[in-house]
N, C-alpha and C positions, 0 to 999 in steps of 0.2 A: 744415416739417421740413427741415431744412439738408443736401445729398446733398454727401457725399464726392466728393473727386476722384478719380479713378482712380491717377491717377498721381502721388498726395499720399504719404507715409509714414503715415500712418494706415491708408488704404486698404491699401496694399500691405500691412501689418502683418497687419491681418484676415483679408485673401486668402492670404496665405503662413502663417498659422496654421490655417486651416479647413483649406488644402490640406493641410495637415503631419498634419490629425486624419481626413478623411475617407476618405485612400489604404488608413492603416492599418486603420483599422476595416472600410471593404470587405472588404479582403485577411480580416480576422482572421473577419469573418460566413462569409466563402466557406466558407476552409479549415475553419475549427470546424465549422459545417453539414456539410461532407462528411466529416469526421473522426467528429463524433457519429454519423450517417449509416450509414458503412460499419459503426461498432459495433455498432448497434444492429441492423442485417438481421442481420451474425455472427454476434450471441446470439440472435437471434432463428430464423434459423437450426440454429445448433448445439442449439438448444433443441428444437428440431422434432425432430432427428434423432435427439436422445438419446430423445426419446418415444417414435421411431417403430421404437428396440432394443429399448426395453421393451415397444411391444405387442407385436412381434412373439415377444419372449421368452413375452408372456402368452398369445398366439396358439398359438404351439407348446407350453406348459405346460397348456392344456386338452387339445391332440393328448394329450400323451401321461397327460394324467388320465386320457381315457377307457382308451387302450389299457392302462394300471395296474389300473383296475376290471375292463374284461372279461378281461385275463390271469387275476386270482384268481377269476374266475367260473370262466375256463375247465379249472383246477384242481381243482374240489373234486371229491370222489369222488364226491357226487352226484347233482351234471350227468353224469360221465363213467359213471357205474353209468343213470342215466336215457335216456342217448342208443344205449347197448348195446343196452337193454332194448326202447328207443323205448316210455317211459314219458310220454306227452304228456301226460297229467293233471297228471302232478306238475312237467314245463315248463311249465305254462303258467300252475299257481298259484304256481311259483316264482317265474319270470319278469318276473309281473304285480308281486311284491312288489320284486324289483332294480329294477322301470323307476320306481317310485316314489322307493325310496330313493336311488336314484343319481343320477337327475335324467335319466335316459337316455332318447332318441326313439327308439329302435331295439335290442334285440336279438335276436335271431334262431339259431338253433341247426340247421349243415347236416351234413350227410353226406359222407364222405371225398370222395362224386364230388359235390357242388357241390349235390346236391339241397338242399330247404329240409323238415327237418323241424317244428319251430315257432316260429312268429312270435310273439312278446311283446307286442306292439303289435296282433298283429293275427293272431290262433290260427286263424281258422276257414282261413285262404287258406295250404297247404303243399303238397310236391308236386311243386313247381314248380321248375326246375335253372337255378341262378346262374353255373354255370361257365366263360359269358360274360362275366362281371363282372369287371374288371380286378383290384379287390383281392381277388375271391376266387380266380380263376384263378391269381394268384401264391403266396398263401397253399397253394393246395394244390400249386405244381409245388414249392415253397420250402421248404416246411412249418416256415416259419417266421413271426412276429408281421411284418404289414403294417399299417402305419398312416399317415394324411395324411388330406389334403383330395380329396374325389370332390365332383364332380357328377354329381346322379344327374335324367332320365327324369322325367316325372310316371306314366307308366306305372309303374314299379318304387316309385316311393313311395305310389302311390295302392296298392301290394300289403299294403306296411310299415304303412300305417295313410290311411284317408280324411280324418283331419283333417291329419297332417303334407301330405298333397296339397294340401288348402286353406288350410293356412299359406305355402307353396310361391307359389302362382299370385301373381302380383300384376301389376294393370294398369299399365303403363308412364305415366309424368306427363314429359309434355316438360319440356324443362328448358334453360335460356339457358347459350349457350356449350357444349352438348355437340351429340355427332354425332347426324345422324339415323339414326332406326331404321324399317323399313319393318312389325315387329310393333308390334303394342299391348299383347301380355300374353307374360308371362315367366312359364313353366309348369316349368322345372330349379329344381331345389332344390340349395343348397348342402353337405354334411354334413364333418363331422370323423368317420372312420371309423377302425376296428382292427378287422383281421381276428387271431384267435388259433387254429390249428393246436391241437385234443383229441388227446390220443393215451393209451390204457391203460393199466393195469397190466403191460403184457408192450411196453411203449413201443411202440405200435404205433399207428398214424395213422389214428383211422377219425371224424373230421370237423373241424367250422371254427364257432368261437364268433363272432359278427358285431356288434358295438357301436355303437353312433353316436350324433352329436348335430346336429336340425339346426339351421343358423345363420338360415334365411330368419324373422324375425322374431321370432328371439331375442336379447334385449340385453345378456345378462350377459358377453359377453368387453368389448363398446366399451362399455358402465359400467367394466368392472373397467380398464379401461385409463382412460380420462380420469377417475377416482376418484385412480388413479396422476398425472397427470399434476398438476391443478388444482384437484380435488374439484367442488363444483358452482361454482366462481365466474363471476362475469358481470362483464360493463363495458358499462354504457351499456342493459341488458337484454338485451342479447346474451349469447350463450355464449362462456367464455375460451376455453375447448379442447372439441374435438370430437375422435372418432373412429369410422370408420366400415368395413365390411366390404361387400366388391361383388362381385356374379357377373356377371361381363367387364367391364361400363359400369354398372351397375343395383346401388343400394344395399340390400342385403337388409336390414342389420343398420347399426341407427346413432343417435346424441344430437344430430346434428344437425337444428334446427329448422326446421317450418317458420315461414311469418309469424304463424299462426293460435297457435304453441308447438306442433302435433305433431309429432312425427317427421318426415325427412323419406323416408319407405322408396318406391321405387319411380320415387326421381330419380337423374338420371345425371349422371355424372362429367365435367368441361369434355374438349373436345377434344382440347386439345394434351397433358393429362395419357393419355388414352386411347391419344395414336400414342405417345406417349416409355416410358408401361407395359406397354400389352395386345398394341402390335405390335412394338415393339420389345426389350420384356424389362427396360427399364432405369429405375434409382429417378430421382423426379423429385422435386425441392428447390426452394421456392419461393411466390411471390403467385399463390394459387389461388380464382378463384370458387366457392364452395360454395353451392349451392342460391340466395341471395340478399342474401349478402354476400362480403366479401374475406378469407382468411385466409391465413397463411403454413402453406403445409403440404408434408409427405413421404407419398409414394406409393411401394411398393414388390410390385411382384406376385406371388400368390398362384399355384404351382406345385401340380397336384394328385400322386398318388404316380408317374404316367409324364412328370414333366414337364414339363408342358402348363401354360401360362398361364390359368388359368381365372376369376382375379379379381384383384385389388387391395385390400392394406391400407393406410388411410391415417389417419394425425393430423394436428393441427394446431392453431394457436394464431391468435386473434383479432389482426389487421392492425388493426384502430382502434387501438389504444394506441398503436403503434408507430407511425400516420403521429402522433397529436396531441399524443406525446413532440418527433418532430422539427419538426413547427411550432413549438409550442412554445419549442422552443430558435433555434430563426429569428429566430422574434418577439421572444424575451429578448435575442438579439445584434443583431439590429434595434434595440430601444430604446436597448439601451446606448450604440451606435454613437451616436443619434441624440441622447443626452444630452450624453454626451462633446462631439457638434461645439457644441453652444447654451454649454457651459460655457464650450467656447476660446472664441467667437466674442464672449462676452462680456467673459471676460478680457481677450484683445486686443485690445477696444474701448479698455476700461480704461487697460490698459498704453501702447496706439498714441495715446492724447488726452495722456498724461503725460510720452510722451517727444517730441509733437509741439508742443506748447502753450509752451514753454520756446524750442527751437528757431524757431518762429514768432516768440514777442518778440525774439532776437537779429535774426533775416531783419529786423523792420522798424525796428528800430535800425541794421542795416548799412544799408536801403535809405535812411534817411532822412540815417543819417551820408555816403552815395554823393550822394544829391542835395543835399548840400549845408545841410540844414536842421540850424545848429547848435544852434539855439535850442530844446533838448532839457529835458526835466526829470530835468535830473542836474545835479550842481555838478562845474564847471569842472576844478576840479584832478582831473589825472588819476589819484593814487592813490583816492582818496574814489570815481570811478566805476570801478574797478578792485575797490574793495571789495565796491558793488552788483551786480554785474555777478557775482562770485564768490560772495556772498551769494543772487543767482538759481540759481546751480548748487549750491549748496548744499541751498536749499530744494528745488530737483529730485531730489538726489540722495536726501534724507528722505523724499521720495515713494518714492520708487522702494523705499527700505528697508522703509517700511510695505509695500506690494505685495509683498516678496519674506517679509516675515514672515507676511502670509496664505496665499501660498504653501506656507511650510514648513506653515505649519497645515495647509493644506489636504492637503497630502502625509502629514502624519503623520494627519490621521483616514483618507485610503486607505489607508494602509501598516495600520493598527487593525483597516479593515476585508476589507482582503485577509488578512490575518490569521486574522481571526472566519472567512471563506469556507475559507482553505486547512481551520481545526479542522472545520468543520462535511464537508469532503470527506472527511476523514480517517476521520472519521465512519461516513460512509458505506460508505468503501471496506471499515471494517471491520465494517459489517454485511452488506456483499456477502460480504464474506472467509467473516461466519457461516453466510451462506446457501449458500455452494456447501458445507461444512463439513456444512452438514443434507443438500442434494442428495446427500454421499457417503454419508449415514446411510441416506437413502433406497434408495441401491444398495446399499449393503451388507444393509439389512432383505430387500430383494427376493433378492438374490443367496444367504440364508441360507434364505429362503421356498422356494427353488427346489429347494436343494439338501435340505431338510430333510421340506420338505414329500411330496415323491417317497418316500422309504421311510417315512414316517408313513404314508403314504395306503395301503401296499403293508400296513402291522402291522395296519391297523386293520379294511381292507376282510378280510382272513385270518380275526383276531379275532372280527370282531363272524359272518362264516359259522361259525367256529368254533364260537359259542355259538351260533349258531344249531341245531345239528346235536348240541349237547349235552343230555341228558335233561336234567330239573331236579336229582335227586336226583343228578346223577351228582358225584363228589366235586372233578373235575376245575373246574367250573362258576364256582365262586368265584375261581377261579385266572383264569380268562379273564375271567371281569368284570372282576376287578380291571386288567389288561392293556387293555381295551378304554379306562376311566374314565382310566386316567392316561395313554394314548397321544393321548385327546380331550385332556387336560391338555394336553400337550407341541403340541400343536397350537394352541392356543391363545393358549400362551403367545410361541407363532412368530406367528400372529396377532397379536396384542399387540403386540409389535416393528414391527413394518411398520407396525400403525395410529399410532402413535407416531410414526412416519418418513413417514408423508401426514396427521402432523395430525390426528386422527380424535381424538370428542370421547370422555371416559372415560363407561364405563358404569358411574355412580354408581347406591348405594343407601344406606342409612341405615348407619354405621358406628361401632362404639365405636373408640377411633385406641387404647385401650388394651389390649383385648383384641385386638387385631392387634399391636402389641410384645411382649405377654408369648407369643402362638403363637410369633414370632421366634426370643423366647429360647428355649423349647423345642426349637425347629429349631436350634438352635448352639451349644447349651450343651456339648457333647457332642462337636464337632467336635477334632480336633488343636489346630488353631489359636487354641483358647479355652480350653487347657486350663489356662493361665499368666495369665490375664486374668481381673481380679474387676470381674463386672458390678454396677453399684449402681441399680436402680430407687427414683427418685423420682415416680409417678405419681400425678397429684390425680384420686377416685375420682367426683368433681363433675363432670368437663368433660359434655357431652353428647353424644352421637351426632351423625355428622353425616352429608351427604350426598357422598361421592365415592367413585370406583374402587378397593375394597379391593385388588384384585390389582397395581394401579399402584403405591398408597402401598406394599403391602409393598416391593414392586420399590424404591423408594425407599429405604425403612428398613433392608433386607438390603444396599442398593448400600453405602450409607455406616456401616454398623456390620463389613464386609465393610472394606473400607476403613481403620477405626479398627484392627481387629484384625490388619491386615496391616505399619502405620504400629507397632505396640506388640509385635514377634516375639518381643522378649525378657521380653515381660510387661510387665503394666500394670495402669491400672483405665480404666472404660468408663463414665461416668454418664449414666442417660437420662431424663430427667425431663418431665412434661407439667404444662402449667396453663393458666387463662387468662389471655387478655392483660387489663389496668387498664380497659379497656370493656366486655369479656367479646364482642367483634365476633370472637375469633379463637382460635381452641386456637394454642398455642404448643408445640413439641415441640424440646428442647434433647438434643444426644447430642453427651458431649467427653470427648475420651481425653485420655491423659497420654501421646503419643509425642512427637515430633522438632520437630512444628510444620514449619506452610508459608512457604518462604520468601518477603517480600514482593514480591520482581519473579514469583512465580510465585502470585499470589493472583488478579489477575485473568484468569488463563488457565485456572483452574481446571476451569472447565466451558466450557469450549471442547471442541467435536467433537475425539477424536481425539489431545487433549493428554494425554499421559501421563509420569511418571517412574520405571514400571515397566518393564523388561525384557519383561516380558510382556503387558505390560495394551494393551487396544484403546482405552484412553481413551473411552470411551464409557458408561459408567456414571456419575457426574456429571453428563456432558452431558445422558443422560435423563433421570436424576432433577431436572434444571431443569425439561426442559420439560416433564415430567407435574406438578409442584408449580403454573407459570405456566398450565398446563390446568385447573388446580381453581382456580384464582380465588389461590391463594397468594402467598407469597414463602418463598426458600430465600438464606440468610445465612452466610457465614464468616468467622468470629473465629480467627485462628492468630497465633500468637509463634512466633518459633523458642526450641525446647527448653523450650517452655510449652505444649507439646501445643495442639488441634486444637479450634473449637469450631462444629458447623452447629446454626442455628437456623431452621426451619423454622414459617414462620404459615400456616395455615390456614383459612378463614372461616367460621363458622357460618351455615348459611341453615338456615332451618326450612321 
């Protein structure tokens, strides 16, 4: 193998090209790595924090579920005729039926001075005077609705009920990276409490309605929050997001694992989360050990009603992705780096032989024309070696033109495929763009759940005591039912939204897609805005029933005939026709107006979250109706002209 000279022009060629590609590409690994880097903690962070508004949104939305329910307990005429009378028969069969229906651990029913007339949970033990008890002590100086987070005594729970006592107790499981604890068993019970202030007919204060729910090894708030956040998803068999509820250091309530898959209830919180929460007051953001892995999580403490730090809510999102994203991208600007130098290194091999080899035969034609040796093979006259001589640089320079037209080559398939890279980021960018677009979906389903669901919960709990207190025959009766069945309705349907908005699958069953259009019509025929509109049903009476979300597809069918009849204000016609597709794999359902037509730059924004060219509209009709069509296995299609009206074709699948 023949070694370079160091200090030959070949050499230095090489070396001053690798140096030219190696600087950059460090520089470009470093910065990129920390660029990607600091992005990804960011979102990853910000992500955490947005979770850790919405448990706590959902945290404080059970507070005041319950204090909703026992207000309209503590309402009815009677409880308050029962508690006059101190009728404990009919509290305690009453009672025994709210603690069912409501889902409630605790009510209880006391006396203006703090005594306990009877226990729900637990009738035989009354008597006995509460008026030491923070939330009832306030309730009666107040005589107004107290509600929050207590911790209560296993004394005072073991009164409430002996099994809430032994949900309560749990043996403490040491735990890596938290403080020590010099007990072994943790005997306080967490609750979500409302006290409600009774007062008569002649408004006068003579007791205290008492509710609760307890959290010690109850899962339904940290489900209903990381349902919110990730639903069950995993990476690697781990869990993506967790959340969890703790009394000081100690996880009562929580979906974190452990290795075995149980829960891990009865393990404690790392240390440095415990001084930054439990003693200091303050949210902590960040790479947290949980039980027996690494996760990014938000911690923020749990105040009971006197403001006392008595726990910690926490979420959080799975740390593996997020290192094996930035490896990953390490690795990918590592190779590239590392491609790039082998590529110069080669080139200017290439190049440094072509422009040195030429150079070389002159050097030993001058050294030999210097020493004298004339006796050369070249002929004499000097134009003829003038010629050869010029004819070498010639041939040099054909070289070098072939190398620079590889070059261009080689530069126009980069330029091809930087190209292909930028579409493909574009790409991307705008399916992030559609994802935060659903995240606002998501908050706006939650933020309408919150606001809707509170006086739903207020008509319903009313209603259905209502009927409860109504004879049969009484003529009143049908009127409340009917109030009860469509307030479950409107409930529902707010359910529905939000499951939509976390992804949740449709609850299918066997459907005619026709007699679901022709109920439609029935619901719209009728409306103002169809009064100028001639509907034309083409339905083929063949298709078969199929399986999906009748409530979803209507949502669908009313979005976009809603829609047609708004596009057509001055009148029009509406055709909606159904058939199979040419394999019969699919029902096909066609509905096209005759308005204005969608303009083409505005066709594929159509069902974008949010996009609207109504004054009024939340653009979000379209947008759902995609994604319940892509939840049944479908597709949803638009055909528009301008001034050739409007055409969505909606497929279907038939599964039997």
């Amino acid at each position: 193998m023949k070694i370079l000279n160091v200090k030959s022009i070949q050499s230095q060629l090489i070396l001053y090209f690798t140096i030219a590609i190696i600087i950059p590409a460090i520089i470009t690994s470093i910065v990129g790595v920390k660029i990607i880097n600091d992005q990804v903690i960011q979102q990853a962070e910000n992500k955490v924090l947005s979770d850790l508004n919405s448990a706590r949104e959902v945290y404080q939305n059970s507070i005041q579920h319950i204090t909703n329910i026992t207000r309209m307990i503590a309402v009815r005429s009677l409880i308050i005729k029962a508690l006059e009378n101190r009728d404990i028969n009919f509290l305690k069969q009453d009672f025994n039926k709210i603690l069912k229906r409501e889902k409630l651990d605790i009510l209880t029913i006391l006396d203006e001075n703090g005594n306990v007339i009877c226990r729900g949970s637990n009738p035989n033990i009354f008597g006995d005077n509460l008026q030491s008890n923070l939330i009832i002590k306030n309730c009666i100086i107040k005589k107004q609705i107290i509600s929050g987070t207590v911790v209560s005594s296993i004394e005072e729970i073991r009164k409430d009920s002996p099994e809430l006592a032994e949900r309560a107790i749990m043996k403490i499981i040491p735990t890596p990276k938290a403080i020590s604890r010099t007990d072994t068993v943790e005997t306080s019970g967490m609750f979500l409490k409302a006290a409600v202030p009774i007062f008569n007919e002649s408004n006068k204060f003579i007791g205290i309605l008492l509710g609760g729910v307890l959290i010690n090894r109850n899962y339904e708030i940290v489900d209903k929050i990381k349902k919110l956040m990730y639903e069950q998803a995993t990476y690697k068999g781990k869990e993506l997001s967790t959340a969890t509820i703790f009394l000081k250091d100690l996880r009562i309530s929580t979906n974190v694992k452990n290795e075995d898959g149980s829960r891990a209830i009865a393990t404690q919180v790392s240390e440095d989360v415990y001084r930054t929460v439990i003693e200091k007051g303050e949210r902590w953001i960040g790479d947290a050990f949980v039980v027996n892995t690494w996760y990014i999580g938000a911690y923020e403490p749990i105040s009971d009603i006197n403001g006392q730090i008595v726990g910690i809510l926490y979420v959080g999102t799975l740390k593996l992705p997020f290192d094996h994203l930035l490896r990953n991208s390490l690795l990918t600007f590592l190779g590239i780096a590392f491609i790039g130098i082998i590529i110069v290194v080669i080139v200017s091999f290439r190049l440094s032989k072509k422009i040195s080899a030429p150079l070389k035969k002159l050097e030993i034609i001058a050294d030999e024309l210097a020493n004298g040796n004339y006796n050369l093979d070249f002929q004499c006259n000097g134009p003829i070696e003038i010629e050869h001589l010029a004819g070498s640089f010639k041939n040099m320079a054909m070289e070098l033109q072939k190398e620079k037209s590889k070059l261009e080559e080689w530069a126009s398939t980069l330029e091809k495929k930087v190209q292909e890279r930028t579409d493909e980021i574009k790409k991307i960018h705008s399916q992030l763009f559609r994802s935060e677009k659903l995240a606002s979906l998501g908050k706006l389903a939650a933020g309408v759940a919150h606001e809707i669901n509170n006086p739903l919960t207020g008509i319903l709990t009313n209603a259905s005591l209502m009927l409860e207190d109504l004879d049969q025959a009484d003529p009143k009766r049908e009127d409340v039912e009917i109030i009860v069945k469509e307030t479950i309705r409107c409930r529902e349907i707010v359910k529905r939204l939000l499951d939509f908005a976390k992804q949740t699958q449709p609850q299918k069953k066997l459907t005619n897609i026709n007699t679901s259009i022709e109920n439609i019509i029935l619901l719209i025929r009728n409306q103002a805005s169809f009064r100028n509109i001639q509907i034309e049903k083409n339905l083929d009476p063949n298709i078969p029933e199929i399986m999906v979300d009748p409530d979803q597809i209507q949502q669908v069918f009313i979005n976009i005939i809603i829609n047609a009849a708004e596009a057509m204000n001055k009148g029009g016609k509406l055709s909606i026709e159904t058939k199979l597709d040419k394999n019969s794999n699919y029902i096909t359902i066609i509905f096209k107006d005759t308005g204005p037509g969608i303009p083409d730059e505005l066709k594929e924004k159509i069902f974008d979250p949010f996009f609207t060219t109504k004054e009024s509209g939340t653009g979000l009709g379209l947008s759902i109706s995609h994604g319940i069509i892509e939840q049944h296995g479908g597709t949803i299609d638009l055909d528009s002209k301008a001034n050739e009206g409007t055409t969505f074709i909606i497929n279907l699948p038939i599964k039997h």
